[in-house]
C-alpha positions as a Markdown table, in Angstrom:
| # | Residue | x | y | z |
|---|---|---|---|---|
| 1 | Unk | 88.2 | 73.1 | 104.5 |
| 2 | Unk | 89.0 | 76.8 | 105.7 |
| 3 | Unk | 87.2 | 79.7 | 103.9 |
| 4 | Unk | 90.1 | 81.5 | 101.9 |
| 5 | Unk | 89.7 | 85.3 | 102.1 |
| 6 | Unk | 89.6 | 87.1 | 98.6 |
| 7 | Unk | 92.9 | 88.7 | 99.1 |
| 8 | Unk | 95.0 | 85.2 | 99.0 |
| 9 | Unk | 92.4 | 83.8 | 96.4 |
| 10 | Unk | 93.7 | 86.8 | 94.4 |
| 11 | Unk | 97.1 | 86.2 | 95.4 |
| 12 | Unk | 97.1 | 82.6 | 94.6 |
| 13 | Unk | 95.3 | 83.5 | 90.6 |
| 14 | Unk | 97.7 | 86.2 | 89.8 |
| 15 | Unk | 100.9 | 83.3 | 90.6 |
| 16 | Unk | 99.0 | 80.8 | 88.1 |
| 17 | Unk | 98.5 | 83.6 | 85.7 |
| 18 | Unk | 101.8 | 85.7 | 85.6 |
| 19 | Unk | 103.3 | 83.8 | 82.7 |
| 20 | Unk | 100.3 | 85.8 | 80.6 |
| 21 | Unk | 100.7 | 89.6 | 80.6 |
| 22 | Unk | 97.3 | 89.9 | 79.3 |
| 23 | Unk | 95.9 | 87.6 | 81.7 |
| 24 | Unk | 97.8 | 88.5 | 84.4 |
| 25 | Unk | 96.3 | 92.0 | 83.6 |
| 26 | Unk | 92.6 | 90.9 | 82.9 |
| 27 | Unk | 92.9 | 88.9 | 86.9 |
| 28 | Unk | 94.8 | 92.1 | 88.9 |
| 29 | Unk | 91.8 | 94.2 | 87.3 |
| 30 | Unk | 88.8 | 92.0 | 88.6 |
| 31 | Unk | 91.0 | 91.0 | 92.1 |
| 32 | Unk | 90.8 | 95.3 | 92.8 |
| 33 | Unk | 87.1 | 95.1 | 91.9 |
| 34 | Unk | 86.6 | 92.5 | 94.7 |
| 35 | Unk | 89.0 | 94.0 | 97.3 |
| 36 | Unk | 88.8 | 96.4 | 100.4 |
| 37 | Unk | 90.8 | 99.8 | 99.9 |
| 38 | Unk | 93.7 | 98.2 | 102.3 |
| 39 | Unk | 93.5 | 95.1 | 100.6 |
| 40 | Unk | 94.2 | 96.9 | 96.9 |
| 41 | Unk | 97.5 | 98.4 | 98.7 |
| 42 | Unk | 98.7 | 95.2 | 100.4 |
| 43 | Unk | 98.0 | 93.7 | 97.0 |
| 44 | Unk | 100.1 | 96.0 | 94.9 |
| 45 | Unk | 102.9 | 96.0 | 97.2 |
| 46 | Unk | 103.0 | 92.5 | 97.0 |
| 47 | Unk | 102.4 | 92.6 | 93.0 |
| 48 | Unk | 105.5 | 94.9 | 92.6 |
| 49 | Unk | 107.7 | 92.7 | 94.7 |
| 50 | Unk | 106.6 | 89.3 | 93.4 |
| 51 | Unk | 106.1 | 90.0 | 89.5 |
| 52 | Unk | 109.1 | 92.7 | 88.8 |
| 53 | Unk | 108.7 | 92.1 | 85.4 |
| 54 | Unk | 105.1 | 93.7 | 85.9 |
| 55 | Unk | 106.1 | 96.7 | 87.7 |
| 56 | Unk | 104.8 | 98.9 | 84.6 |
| 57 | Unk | 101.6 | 96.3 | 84.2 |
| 58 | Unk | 100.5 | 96.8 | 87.7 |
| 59 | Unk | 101.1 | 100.4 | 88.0 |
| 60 | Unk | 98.8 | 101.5 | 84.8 |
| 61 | Unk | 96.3 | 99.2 | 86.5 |
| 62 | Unk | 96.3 | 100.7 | 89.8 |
| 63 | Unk | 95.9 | 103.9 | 88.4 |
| 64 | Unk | 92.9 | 102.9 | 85.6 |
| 65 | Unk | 91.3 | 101.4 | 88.9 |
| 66 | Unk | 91.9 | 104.5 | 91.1 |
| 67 | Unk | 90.4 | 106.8 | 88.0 |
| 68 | Unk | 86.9 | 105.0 | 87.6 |
């Protein structure tokens, strides 16, 4: 079985997640904890894209993240 890097583990959670706001918010939180500096922008330019709906959700995150 090939390793799966964090980045498309987080990818692949936030898919099964994104009918939950709250979760969806609870998993992008601990997925930027876990992730490389370049891998926190490739992930929220994939976040906006994918999960429009979220564009607000993943925004506030980004910055909470970027704060602390």
């Amino acid at each position: 079985m090939q390793k799966r890097n964090m980045f498309e583990l987080s990818k692949n959670i936030l898919q099964k997640v994104s009918f939950d706001k709250t979760l969806f918010r609870k998993e992008l939180t601990k997925a930027l904890q876990w992730l490389k500096k370049e891998e926190q922008f490739l992930l929220f330019v994939w976040c906006v894209t994918t999960f429009h709906q979220y564009t607000d959700l993943v925004t506030e995150v980004y910055k909470n993240v970027a704060q602390s």
